[in-house]
N, C-alpha and C positions, 0 to 999 in steps of 0.2 A: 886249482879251483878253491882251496881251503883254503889258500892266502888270498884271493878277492872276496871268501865270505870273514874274512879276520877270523876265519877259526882254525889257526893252524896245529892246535890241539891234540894229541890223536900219535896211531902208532900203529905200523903195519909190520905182523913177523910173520915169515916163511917159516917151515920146519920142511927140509931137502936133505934126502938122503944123499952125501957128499958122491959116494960111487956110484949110484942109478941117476942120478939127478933128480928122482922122484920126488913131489911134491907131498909129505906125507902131513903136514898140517898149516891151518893157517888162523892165525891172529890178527884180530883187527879192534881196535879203540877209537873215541872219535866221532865226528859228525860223521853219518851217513854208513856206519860202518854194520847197518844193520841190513841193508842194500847191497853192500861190496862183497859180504862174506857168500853169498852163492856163488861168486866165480869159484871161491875157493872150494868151496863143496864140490863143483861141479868139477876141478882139477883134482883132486882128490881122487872121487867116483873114476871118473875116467883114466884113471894111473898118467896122468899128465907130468911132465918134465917141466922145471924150471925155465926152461929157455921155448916152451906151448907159451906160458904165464908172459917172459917179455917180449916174444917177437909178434904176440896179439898185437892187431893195432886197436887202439884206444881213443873216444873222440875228445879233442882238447878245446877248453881246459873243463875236465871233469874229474869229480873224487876218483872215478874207478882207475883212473889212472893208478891210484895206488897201490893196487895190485902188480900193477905191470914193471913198476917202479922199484916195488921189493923184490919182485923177481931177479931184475937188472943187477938189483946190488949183491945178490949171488954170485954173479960173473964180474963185479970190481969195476961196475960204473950203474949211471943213474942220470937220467933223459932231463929231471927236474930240478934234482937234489940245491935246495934252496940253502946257501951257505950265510952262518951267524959273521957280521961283522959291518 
């Protein structure tokens, strides 16, 4: 969605504990990242696992996808991941 608003600006960081997979914090920059960041409160609160975060579904094409996306790239892939070239 941030590449059809030209705002592809912005940055989403997981903090996962490597051996619980728990979601212990999250980062967000960016358009709309003021909106996104309650998933993460709410993964947080709720002692949610990285793999709650990506196997949510998500309606496309939307920012919150972001979340889902960061998650993904904890387990060494990414549903979106937009490549420079």
């Amino acid at each position: 969605r941030a590449m059809t608003l030209e705002r592809q600006e912005g940055l989403a960081k997981l903090v996962v504990d490597p051996e619980s997979q728990r979601v212990l914090g999250v980062g967000l920059t960016g358009i709309g990242a003021g909106d996104m960041i309650a998933e993460g409160a709410l993964a947080i609160e709720m002692g949610a696992l990285a793999s709650d975060l990506a196997l949510t579904i998500h309606p496309h094409p939307t920012l919150s996808e972001t979340v889902m996306e960061a998650a993904e790239v904890f387990y060494g892939h990414c549903t979106h991941l937009a490549t420079k070239g």
